[in-house]
C-alpha positions as CSV (number, residue, x, y, z in Angstrom):
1,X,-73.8,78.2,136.2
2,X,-71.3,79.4,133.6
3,X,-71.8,79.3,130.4
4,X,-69.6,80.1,127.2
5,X,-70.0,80.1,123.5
6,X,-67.1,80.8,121.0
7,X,-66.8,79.4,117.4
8,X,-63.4,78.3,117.4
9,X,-62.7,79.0,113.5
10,X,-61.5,75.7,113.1
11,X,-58.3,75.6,115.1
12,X,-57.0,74.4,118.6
13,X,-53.8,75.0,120.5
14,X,-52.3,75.8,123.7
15,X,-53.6,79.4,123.7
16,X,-57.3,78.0,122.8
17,X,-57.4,75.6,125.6
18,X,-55.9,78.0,128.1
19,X,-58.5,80.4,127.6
20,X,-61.6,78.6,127.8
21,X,-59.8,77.3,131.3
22,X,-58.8,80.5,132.4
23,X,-63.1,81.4,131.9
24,X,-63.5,78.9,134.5
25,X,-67.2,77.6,132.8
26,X,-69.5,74.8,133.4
27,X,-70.6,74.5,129.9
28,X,-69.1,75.8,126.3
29,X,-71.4,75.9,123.7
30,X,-68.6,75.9,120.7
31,X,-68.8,76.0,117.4
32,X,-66.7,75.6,114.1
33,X,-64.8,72.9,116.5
34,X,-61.4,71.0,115.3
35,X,-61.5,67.2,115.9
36,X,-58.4,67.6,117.9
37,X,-60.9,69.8,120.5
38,X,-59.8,68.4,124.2
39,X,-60.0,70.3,127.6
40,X,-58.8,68.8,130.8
41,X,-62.0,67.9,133.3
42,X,-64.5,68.3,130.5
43,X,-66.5,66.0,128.0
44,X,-66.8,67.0,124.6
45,X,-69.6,66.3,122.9
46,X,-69.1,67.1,119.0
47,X,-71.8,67.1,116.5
48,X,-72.0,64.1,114.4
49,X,-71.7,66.0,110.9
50,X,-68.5,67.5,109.6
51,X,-68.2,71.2,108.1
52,X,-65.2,70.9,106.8
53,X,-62.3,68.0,106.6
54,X,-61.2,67.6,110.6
55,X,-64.1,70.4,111.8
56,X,-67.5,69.7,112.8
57,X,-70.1,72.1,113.1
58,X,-70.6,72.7,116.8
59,X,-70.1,70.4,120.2
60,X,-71.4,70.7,123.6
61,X,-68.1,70.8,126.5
62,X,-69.5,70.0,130.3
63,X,-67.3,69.7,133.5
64,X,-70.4,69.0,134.5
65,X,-72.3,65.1,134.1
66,X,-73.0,65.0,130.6
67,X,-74.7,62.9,128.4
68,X,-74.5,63.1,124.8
69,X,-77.8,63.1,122.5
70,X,-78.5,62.6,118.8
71,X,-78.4,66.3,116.7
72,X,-81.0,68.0,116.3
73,X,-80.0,69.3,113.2
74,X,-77.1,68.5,111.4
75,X,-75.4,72.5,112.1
76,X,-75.7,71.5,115.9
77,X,-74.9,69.4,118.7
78,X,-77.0,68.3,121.8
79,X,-76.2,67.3,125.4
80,X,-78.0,66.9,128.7
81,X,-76.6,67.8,131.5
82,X,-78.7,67.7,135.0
83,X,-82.1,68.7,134.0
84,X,-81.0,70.8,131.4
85,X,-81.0,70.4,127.3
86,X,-78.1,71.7,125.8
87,X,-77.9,72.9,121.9
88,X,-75.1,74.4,120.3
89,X,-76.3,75.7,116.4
90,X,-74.4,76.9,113.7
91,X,-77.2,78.7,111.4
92,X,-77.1,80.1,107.8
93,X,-75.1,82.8,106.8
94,X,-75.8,85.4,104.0
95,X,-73.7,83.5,101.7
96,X,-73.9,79.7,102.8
97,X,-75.6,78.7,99.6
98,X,-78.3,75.8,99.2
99,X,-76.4,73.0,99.8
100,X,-76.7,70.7,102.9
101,X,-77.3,71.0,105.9
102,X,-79.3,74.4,104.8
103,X,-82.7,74.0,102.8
104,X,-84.5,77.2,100.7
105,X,-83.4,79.9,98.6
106,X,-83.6,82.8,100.5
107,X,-81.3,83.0,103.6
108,X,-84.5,83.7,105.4
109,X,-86.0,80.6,104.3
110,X,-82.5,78.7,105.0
111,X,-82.8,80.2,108.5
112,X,-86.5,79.1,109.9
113,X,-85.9,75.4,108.0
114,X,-83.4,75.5,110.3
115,X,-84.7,76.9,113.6
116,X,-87.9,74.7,113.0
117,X,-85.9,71.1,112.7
118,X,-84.4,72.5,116.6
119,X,-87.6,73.7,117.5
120,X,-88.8,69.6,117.0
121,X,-86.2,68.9,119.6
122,X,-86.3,71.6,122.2
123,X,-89.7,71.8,122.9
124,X,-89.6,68.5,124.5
125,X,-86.9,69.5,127.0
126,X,-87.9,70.4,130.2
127,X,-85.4,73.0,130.1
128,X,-83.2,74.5,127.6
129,X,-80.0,76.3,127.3
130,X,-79.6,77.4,123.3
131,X,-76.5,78.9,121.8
132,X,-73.7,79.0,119.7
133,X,-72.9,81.2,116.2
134,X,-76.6,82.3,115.3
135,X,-74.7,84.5,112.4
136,X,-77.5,87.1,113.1
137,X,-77.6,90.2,115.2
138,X,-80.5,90.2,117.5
139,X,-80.7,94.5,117.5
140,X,-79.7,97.0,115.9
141,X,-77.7,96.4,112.1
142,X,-78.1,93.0,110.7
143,X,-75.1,92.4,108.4
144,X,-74.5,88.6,108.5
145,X,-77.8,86.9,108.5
146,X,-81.1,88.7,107.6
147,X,-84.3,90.6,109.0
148,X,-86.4,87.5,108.2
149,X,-83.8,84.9,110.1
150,X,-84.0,87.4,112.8
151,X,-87.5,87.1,113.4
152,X,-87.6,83.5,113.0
153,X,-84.9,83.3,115.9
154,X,-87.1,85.7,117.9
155,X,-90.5,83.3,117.3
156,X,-88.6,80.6,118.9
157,X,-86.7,82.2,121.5
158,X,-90.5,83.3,122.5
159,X,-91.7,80.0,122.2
160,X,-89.1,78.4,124.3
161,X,-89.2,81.4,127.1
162,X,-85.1,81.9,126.8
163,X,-83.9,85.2,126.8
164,X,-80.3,86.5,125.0
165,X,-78.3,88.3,127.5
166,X,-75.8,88.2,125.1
167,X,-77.8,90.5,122.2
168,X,-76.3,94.2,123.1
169,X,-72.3,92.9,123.4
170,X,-70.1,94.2,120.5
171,X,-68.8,92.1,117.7
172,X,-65.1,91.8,117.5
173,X,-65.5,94.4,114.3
174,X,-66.0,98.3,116.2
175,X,-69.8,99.4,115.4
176,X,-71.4,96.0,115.1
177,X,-73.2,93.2,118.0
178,X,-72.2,90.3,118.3
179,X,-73.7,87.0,116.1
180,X,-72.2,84.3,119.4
181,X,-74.9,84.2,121.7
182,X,-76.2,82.2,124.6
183,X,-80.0,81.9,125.6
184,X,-81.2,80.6,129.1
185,X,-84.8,80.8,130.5
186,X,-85.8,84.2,131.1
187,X,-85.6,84.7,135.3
188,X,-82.0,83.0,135.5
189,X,-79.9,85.7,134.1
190,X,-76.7,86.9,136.0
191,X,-74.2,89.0,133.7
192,X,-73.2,88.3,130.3
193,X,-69.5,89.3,129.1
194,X,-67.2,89.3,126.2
195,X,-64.0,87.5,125.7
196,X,-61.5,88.9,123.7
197,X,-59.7,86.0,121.7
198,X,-56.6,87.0,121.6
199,X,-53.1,85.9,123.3
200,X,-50.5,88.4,122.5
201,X,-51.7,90.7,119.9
202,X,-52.6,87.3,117.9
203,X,-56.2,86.4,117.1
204,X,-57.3,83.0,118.2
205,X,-60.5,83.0,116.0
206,X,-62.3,85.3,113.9
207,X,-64.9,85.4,116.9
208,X,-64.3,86.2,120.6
209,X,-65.7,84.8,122.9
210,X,-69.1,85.1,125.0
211,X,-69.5,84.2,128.9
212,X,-73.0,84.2,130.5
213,X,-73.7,83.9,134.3
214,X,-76.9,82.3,135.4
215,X,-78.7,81.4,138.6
216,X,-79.3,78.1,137.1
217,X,-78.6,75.2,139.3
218,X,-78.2,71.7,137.8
C-alpha cells in the first residue's frame, strides 16, 4: 500500500491533480481540500463540515473500494477501505482560537478534546490508518502546536499501536519537521518520503507533500 497526506491549502488545478497521480498512491489522506477536489480512478470522500467557503476540512481519496463513514470529528473525514479505517484530521493550531470545531482554552486542551472525540471512533476499528495535518511536530522543536498536544497525540498513537514513519522528514521551512503525517500499525512500515509541492519554481500549497510505503495488504 501507498499512502499520501498533503493539505492542499485550499486550492486545486492541473498541477495539483498531476502530482498526486504522478505519486501513484492507493490512499491520500488530504486536508484543507477545495470542493472542486477530483482525481481520475479515485473516490473522494470529503468531510462533512466546511473550514472555509468552498473548503472542507480534510477528505479521504481511495483507488481502492471505499466506503464513506460519518466524521469522527468535525476537523476530519473517515473511510473504510478493505479492512482498514481511514481518518484524515486537521487538529488545532497555536492560534485557532476557541471557536468550533475546537473546545478549551489552552491549545493543549483544544488538542486532546480533539484527539479524544477520534479516539471514540478508532478504537472500534479493527485496523487503522490515521493522518493528515496534525499541526504538531512529533520530535525535536515544536513551533505550531504545543508540548501538551504532542503528548496527547503520542497517548493515542500508543493506544492505537500506529507508528509515524513520517516524524523525522523536514518541513518545507529549512530547520523544522514536518506537521503532515501518516500513522500505520507498527510492523507494516516500508519507507516514508517527502514530496516537494512545487511545479516550476511555483508552490502548490504551503505544505508538501508526504508518501508512506506499507506492507499492508487490503
Amino acid at each position: 500500500m501507498r499512502i499520501g497526506t498533503w493539505n492542499l491549502d485550499g486550492r486545486w488545478s492541473t498541477e495539483h491533480r498531476t502530482l498526486m497521480l504522478d505519486a501513484d498512491c492507493d490512499v491520500w489522506l488530504l486536508t484543507e481540500v477545495d470542493e472542486r477536489t477530483t482525481l481520475p480512478g479515485y473516490s473522494v470522500h470529503l468531510s462533512g463540515s466546511a473550514m472555509a467557503p468552498r473548503r472542507r476540512w480534510a477528505a479521504v481519496a481511495s483507488r481502492l473500494p471505499m466506503a464513506s463513514a460519518p466524521d469522527p470529528h468535525p476537523a476530519s473525514a473517515q473511510a473504510q477501505v478493505g479492512a482498514t479505517t481511514y481518518v484524515s484530521s486537521v487538529l488545532p493550531w497555536r492560534s485557532c482560537g476557541s471557536r468550533p470545531p475546537w473546545v478549551g482554552e489552552r491549545h493543549a486542551e483544544k488538542t486532546a478534546h480533539a484527539v479524544d472525540d477520534l479516539l471514540l471512533r478508532m478504537r472500534a476499528a479493527d485496523r487503522v490508518v490515521w493522518g493528515g495535518d496534525w499541526n504538531h511536530a512529533l520530535t525535536g522543536k515544536e513551533y505550531a502546536g504545543s508540548t501538551g498536544g504532542r503528548a496527547a497525540i503520542e497517548s493515542a498513537l500508543g493506544e492505537l499501536g500506529l507508528v509515524v514513519p513520517t516524524a523525522d522528514l523536514p518541513h518545507r521551512i529549512d530547520g523544522l519537521l514536518t506537521i503532515d503525517h501518516v500513522a500505520v500499525p507498527n510492523g507494516s512500515v516500508g519507507e516514508a518520503t517527502r514530496i516537494v509541492a512545487e511545479k516550476d519554481g511555483k508552490r502548490l500549497s504551503d505544505h508538501d507533500a508526504y508518501l508512506v510505503r506499507t506492507s499492508m495488504v487490503e
